[in-house]
mmCIF file of the C-alpha atoms, coordinates in Angstrom:
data_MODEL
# 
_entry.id   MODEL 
# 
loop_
_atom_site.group_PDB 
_atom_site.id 
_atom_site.type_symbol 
_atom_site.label_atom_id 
_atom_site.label_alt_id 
_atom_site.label_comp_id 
_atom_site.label_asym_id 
_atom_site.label_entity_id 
_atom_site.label_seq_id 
_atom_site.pdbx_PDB_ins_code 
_atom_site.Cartn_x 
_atom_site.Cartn_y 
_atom_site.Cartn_z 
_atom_site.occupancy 
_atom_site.B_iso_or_equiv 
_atom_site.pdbx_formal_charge 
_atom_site.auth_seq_id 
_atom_site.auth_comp_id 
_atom_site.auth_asym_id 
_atom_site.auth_atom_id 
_atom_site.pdbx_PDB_model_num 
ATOM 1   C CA . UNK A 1 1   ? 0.000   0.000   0.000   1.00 0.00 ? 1   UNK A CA 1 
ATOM 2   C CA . UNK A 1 2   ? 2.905   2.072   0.084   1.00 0.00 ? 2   UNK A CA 1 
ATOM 3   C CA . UNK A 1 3   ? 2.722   2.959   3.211   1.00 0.00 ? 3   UNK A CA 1 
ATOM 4   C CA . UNK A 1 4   ? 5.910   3.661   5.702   1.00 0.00 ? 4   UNK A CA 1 
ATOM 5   C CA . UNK A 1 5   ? 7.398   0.571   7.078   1.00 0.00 ? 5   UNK A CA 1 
ATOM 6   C CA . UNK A 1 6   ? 6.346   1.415   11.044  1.00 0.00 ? 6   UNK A CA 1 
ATOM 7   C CA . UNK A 1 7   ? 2.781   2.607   10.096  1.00 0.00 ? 7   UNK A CA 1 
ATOM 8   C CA . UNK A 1 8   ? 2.493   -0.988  7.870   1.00 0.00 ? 8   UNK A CA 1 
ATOM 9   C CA . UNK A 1 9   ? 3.279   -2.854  11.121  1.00 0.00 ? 9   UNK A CA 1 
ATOM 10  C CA . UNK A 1 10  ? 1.540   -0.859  13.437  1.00 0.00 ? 10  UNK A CA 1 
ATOM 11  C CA . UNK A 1 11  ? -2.167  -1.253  10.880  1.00 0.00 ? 11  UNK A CA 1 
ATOM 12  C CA . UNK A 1 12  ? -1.278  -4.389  10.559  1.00 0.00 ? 12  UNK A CA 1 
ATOM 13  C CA . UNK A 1 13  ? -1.298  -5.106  14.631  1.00 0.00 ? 13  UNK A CA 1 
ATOM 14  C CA . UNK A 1 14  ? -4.399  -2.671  15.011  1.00 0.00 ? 14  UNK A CA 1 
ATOM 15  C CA . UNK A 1 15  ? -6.201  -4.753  11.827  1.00 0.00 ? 15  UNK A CA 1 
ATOM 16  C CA . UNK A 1 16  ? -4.663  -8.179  12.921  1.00 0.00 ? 16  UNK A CA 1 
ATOM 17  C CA . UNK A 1 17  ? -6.096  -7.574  16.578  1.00 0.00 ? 17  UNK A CA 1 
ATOM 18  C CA . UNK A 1 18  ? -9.503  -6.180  15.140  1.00 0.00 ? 18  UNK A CA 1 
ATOM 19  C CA . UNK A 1 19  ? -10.214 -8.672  13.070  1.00 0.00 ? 19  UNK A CA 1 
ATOM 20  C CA . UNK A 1 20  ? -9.996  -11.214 16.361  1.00 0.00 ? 20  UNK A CA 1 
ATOM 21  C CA . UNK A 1 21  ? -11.592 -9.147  18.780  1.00 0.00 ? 21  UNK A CA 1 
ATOM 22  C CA . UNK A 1 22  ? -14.346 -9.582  15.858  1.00 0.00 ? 22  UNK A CA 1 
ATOM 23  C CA . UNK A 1 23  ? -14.258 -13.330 15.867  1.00 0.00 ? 23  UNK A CA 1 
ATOM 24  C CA . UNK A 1 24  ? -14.153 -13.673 19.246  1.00 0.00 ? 24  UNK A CA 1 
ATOM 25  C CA . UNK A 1 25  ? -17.165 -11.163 20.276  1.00 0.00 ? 25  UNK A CA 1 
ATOM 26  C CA . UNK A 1 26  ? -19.108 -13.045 17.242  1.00 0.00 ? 26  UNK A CA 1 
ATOM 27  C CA . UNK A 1 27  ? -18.698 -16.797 18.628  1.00 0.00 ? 27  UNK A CA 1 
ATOM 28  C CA . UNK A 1 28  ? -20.946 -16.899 21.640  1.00 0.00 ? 28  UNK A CA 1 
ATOM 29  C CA . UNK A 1 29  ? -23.786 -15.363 19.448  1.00 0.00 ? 29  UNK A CA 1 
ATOM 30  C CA . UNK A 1 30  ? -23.245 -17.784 16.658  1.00 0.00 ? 30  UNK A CA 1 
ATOM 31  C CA . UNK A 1 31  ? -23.093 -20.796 19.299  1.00 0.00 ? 31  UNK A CA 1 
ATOM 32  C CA . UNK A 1 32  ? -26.562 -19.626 21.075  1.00 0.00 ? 32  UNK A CA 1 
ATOM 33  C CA . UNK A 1 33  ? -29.875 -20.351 19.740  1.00 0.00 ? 33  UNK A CA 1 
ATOM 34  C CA . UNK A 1 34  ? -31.344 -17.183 22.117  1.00 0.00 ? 34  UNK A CA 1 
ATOM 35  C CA . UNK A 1 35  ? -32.025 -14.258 19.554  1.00 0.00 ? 35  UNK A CA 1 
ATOM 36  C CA . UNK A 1 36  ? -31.948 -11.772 21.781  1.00 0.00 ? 36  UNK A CA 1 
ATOM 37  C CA . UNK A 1 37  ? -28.393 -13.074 23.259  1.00 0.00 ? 37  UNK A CA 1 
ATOM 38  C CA . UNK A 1 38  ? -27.194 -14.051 19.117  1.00 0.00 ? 38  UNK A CA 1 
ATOM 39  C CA . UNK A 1 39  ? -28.551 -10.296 18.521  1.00 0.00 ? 39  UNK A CA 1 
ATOM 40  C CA . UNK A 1 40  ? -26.289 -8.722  21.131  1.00 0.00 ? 40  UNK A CA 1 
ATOM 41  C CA . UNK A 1 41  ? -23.026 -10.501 20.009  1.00 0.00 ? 41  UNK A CA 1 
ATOM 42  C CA . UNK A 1 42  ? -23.688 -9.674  16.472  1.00 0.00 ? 42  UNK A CA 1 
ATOM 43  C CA . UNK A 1 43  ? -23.927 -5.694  17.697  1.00 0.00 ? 43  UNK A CA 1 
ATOM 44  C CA . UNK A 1 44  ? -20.838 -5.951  19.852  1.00 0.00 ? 44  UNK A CA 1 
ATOM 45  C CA . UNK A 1 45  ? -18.611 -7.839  16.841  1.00 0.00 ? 45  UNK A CA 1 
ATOM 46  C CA . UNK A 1 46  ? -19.916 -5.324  14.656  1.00 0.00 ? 46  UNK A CA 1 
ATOM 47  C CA . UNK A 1 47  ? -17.670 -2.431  15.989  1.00 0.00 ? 47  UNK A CA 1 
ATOM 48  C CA . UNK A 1 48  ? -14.241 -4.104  15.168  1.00 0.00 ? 48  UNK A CA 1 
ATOM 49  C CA . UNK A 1 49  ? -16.046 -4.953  12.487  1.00 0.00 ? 49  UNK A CA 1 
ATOM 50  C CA . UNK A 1 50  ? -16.643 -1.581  11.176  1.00 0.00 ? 50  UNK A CA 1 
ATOM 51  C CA . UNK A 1 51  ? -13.481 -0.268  12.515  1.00 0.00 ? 51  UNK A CA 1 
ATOM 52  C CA . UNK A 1 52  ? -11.577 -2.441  9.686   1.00 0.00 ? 52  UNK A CA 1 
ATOM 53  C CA . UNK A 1 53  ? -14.506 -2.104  6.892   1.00 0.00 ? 53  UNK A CA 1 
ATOM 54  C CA . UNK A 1 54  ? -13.420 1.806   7.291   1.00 0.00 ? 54  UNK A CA 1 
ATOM 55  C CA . UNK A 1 55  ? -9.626  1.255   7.596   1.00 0.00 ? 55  UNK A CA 1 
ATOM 56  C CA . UNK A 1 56  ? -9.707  -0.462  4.573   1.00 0.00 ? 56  UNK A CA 1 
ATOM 57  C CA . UNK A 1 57  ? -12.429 1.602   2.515   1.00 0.00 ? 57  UNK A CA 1 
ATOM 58  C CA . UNK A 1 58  ? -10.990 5.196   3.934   1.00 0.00 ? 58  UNK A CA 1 
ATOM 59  C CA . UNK A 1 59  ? -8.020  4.628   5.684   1.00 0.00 ? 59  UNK A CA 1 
ATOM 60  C CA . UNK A 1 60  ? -6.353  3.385   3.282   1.00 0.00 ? 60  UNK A CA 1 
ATOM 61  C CA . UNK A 1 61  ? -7.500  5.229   0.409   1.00 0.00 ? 61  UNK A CA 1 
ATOM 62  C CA . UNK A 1 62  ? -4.753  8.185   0.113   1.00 0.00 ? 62  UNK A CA 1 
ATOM 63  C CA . UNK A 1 63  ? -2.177  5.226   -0.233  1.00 0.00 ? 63  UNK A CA 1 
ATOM 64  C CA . UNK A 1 64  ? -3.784  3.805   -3.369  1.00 0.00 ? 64  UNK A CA 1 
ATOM 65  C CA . UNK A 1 65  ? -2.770  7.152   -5.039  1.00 0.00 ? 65  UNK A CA 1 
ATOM 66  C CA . UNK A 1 66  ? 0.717   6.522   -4.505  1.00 0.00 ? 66  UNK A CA 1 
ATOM 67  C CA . UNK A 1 67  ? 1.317   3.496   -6.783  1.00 0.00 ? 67  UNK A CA 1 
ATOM 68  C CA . UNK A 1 68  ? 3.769   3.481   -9.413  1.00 0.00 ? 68  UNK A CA 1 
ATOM 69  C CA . UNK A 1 69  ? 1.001   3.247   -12.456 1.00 0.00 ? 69  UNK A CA 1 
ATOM 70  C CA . UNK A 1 70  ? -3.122  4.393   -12.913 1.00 0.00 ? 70  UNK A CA 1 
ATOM 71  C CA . UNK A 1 71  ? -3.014  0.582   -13.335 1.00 0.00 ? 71  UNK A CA 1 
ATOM 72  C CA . UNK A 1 72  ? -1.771  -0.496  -10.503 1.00 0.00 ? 72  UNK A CA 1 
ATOM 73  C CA . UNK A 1 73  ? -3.781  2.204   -8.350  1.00 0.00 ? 73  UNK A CA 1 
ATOM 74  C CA . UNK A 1 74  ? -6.840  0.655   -10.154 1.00 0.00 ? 74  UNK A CA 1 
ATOM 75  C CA . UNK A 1 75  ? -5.825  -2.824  -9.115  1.00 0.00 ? 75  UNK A CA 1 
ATOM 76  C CA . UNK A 1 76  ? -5.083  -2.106  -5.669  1.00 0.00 ? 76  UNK A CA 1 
ATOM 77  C CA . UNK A 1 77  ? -8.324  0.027   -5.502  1.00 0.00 ? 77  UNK A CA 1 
ATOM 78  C CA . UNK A 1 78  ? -10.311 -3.016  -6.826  1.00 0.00 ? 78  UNK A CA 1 
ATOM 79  C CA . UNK A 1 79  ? -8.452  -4.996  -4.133  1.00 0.00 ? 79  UNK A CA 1 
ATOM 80  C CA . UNK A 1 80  ? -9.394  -3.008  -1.529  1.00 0.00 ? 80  UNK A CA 1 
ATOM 81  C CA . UNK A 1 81  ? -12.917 -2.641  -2.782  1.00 0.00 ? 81  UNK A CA 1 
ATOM 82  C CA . UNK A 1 82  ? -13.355 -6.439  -2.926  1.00 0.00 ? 82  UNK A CA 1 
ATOM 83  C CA . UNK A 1 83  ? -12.057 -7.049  0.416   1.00 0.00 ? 83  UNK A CA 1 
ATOM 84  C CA . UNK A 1 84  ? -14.544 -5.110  1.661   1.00 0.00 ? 84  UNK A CA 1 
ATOM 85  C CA . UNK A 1 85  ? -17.369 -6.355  -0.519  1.00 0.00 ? 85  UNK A CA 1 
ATOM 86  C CA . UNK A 1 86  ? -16.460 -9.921  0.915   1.00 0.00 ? 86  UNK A CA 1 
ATOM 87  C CA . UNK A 1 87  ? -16.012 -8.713  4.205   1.00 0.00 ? 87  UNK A CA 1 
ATOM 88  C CA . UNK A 1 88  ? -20.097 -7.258  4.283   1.00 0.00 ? 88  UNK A CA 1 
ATOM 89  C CA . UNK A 1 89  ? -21.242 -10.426 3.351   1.00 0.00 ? 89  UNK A CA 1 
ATOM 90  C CA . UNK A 1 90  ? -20.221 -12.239 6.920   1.00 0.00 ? 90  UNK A CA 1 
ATOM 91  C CA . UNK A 1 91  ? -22.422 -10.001 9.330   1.00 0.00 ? 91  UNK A CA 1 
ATOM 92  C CA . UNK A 1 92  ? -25.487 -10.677 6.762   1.00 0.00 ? 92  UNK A CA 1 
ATOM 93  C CA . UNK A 1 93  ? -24.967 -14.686 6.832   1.00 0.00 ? 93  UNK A CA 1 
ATOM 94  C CA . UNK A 1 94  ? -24.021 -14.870 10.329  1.00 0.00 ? 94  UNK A CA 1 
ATOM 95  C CA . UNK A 1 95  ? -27.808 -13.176 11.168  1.00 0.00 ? 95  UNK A CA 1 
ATOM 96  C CA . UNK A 1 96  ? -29.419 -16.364 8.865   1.00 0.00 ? 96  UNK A CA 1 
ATOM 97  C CA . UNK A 1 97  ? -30.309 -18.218 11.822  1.00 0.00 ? 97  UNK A CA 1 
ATOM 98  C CA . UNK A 1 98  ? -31.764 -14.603 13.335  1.00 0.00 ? 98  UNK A CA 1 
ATOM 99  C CA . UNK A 1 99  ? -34.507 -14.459 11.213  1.00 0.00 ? 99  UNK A CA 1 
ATOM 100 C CA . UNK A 1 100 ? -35.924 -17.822 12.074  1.00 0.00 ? 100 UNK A CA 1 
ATOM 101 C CA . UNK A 1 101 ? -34.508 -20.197 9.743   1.00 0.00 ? 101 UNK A CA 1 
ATOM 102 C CA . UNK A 1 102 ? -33.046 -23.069 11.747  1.00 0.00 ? 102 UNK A CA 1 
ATOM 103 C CA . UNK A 1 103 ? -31.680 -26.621 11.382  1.00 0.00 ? 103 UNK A CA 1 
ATOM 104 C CA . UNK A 1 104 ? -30.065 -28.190 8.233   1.00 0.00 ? 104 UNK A CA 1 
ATOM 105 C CA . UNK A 1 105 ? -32.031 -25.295 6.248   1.00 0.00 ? 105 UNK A CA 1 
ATOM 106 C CA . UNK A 1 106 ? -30.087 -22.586 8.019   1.00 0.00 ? 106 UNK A CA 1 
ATOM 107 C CA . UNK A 1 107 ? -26.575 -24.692 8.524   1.00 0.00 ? 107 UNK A CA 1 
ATOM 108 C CA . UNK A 1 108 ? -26.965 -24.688 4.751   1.00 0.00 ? 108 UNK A CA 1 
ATOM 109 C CA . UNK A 1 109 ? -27.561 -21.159 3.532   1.00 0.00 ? 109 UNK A CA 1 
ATOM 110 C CA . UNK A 1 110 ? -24.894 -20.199 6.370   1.00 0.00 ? 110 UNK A CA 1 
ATOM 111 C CA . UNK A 1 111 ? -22.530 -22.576 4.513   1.00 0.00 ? 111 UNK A CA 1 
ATOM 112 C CA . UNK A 1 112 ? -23.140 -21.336 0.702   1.00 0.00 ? 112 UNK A CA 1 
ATOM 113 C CA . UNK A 1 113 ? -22.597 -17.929 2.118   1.00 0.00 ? 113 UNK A CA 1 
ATOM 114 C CA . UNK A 1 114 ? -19.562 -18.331 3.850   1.00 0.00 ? 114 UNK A CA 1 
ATOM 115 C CA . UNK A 1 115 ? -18.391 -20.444 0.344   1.00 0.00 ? 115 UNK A CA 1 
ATOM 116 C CA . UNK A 1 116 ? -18.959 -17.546 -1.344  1.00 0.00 ? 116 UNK A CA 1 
ATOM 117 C CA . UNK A 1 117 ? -17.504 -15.295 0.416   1.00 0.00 ? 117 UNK A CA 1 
ATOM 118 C CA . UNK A 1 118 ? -14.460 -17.226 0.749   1.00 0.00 ? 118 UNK A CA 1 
ATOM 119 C CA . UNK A 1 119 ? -14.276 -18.150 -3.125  1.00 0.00 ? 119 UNK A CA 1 
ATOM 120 C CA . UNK A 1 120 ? -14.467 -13.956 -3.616  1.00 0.00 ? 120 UNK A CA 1 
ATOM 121 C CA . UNK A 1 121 ? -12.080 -13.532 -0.797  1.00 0.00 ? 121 UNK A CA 1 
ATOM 122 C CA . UNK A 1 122 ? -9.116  -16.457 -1.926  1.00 0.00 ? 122 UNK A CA 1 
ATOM 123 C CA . UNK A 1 123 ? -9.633  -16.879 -5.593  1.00 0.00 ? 123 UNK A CA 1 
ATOM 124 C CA . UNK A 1 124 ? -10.352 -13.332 -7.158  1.00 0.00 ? 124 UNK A CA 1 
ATOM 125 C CA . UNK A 1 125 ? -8.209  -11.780 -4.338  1.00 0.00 ? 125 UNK A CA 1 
ATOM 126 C CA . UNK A 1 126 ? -5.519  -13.807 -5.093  1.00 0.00 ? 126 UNK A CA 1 
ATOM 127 C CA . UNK A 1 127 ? -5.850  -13.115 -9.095  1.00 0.00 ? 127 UNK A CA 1 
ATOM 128 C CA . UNK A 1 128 ? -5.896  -9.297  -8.075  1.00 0.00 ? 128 UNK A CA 1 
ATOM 129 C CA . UNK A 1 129 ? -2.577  -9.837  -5.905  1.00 0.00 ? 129 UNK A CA 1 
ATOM 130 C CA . UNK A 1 130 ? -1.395  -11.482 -9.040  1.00 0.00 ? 130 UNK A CA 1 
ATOM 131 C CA . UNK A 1 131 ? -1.937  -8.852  -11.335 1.00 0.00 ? 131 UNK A CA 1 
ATOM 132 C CA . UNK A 1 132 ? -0.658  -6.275  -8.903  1.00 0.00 ? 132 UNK A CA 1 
ATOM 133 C CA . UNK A 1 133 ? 2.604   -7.765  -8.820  1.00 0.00 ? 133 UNK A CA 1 
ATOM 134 C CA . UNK A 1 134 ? 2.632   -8.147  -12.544 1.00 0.00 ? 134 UNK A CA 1 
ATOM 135 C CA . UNK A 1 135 ? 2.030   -4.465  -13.564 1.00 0.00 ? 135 UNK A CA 1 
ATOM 136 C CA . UNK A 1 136 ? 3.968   -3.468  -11.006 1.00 0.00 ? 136 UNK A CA 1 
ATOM 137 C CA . UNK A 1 137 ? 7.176   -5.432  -12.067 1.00 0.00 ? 137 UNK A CA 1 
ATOM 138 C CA . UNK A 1 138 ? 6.354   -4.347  -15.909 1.00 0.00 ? 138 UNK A CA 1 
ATOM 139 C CA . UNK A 1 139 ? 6.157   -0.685  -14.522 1.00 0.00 ? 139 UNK A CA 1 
ATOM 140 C CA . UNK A 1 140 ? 9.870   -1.601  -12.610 1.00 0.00 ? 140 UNK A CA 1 
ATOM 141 C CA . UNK A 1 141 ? 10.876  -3.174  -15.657 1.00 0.00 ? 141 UNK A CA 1 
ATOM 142 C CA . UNK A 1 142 ? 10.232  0.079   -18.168 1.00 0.00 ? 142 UNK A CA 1 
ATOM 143 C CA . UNK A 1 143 ? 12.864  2.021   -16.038 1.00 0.00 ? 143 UNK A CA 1 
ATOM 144 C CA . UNK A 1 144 ? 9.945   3.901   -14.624 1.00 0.00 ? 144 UNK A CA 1 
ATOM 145 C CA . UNK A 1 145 ? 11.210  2.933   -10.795 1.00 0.00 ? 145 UNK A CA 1 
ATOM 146 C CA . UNK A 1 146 ? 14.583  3.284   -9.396  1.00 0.00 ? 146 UNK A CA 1 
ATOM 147 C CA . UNK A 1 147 ? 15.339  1.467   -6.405  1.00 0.00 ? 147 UNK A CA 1 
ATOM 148 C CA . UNK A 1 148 ? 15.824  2.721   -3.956  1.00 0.00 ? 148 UNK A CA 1 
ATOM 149 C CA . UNK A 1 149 ? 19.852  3.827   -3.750  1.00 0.00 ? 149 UNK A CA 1 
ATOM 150 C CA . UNK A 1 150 ? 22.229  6.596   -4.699  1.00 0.00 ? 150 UNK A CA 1 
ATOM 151 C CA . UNK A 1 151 ? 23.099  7.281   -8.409  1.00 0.00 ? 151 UNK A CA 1 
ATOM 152 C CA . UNK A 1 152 ? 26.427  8.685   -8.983  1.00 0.00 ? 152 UNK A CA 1 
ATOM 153 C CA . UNK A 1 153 ? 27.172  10.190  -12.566 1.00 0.00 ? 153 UNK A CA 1 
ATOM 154 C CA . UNK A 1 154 ? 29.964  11.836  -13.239 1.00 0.00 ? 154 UNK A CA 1 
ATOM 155 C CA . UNK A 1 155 ? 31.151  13.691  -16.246 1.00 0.00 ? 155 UNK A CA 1 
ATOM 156 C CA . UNK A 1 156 ? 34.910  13.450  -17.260 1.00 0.00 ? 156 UNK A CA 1 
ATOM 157 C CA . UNK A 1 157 ? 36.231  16.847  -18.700 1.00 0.00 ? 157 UNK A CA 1 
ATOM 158 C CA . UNK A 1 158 ? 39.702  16.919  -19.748 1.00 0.00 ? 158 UNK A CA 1 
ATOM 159 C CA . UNK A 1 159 ? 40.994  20.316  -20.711 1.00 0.00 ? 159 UNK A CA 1 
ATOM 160 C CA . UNK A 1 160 ? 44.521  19.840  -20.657 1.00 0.00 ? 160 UNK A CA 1 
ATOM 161 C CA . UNK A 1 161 ? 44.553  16.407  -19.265 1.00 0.00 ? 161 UNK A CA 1 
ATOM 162 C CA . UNK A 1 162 ? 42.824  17.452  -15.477 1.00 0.00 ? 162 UNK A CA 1 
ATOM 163 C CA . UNK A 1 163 ? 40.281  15.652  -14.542 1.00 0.00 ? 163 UNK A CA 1 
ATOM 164 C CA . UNK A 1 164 ? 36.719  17.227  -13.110 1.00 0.00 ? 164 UNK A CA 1 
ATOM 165 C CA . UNK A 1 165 ? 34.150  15.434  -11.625 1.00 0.00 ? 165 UNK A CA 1 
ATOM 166 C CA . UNK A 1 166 ? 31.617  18.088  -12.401 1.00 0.00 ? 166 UNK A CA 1 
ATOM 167 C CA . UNK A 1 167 ? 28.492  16.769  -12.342 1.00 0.00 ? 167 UNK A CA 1 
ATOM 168 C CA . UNK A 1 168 ? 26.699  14.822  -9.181  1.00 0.00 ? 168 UNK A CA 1 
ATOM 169 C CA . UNK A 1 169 ? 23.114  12.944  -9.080  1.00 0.00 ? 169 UNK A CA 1 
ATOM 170 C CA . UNK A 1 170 ? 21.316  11.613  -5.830  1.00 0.00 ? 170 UNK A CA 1 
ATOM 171 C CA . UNK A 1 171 ? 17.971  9.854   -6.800  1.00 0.00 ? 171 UNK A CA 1 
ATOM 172 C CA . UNK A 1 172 ? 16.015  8.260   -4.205  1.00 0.00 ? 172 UNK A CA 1 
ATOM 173 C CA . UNK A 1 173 ? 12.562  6.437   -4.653  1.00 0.00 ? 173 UNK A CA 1 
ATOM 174 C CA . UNK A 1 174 ? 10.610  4.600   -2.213  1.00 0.00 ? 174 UNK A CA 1 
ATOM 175 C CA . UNK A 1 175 ? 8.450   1.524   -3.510  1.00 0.00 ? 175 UNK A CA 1 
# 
């Protein structure tokens, strides 16, 4: 995402942590056939859950800009977008069995919906990922993006056989 290396590890932590806070304030709902008690775990899962739905529609948006191609921002955008597509669908299937579907019916619809979101989630994101790295090595490859180190250029004048190094270039780019 192009963001600084201590601000990647620090959303990473805050998303990482979110996203099992989540999980773990979702369980006892999903494990209780009470709708009033499923009800209230869904609510209290639902602010980590919105917390990363925004980081990752919002937050991150101002990084998207900074990739090395429209292509690439396009990609990454669609990424982004998708993750967050897949990630709506959970707090919809987790409330099947809250609007009084129950048994094998309800095991069922829970399961295609969790398949689904997990094919959009592991297949297409994974395609995206793909393509990401692709443009981005083409765009690497066209000279486009240095790395990120010190060019030294120097231009050799000779008048009467002295030497001048007259010319010095310092190029740095972050990926």
């Amino acid at each position: 995402m192009k963001l600084p290396q201590q601000e990647t590890v620090s959303l990473s932590w805050k998303l990482g942590l979110a996203s099992a806070l989540m999980v773990a304030l979702g369980y006892p709902g999903e494990i209780q056939e009470d709708l009033s008690v499923r009800w209230f775990w869904w609510c209290l899962s639902m602010i980590p859950f919105c917390y990363v739905v925004f980081t990752l529609a919002v937050g991150l948006a101002e990084s998207t800009s900074k990739q090395p191609s429209p292509a690439a921002a396009s990609l990454v955008s669609a990424a982004r977008y998708l993750t967050v597509l897949s990630w709506c669908t959970y707090p919809f299937v987790y409330m099947v069995k809250s609007v009084g579907l129950a048994g094998p019916a309800a095991t069922m619809y829970e399961q295609v919906g969790y398949s689904i979101a997990d094919v959009m989630v592991k297949a297409v994101f994974g395609v995206l990922i793909w393509a990401i790295a692709a443009e981005k090595s083409a765009v690497e490859e066209s000279g486009k993006l240095l790395p990120n180190r010190v060019l030294e250029c120097s231009l050799l004048v000779k008048p009467h056989a002295i030497h001048f190094n007259v010319l010095s270039i310092r190029v740095e780019h972050q990926f």
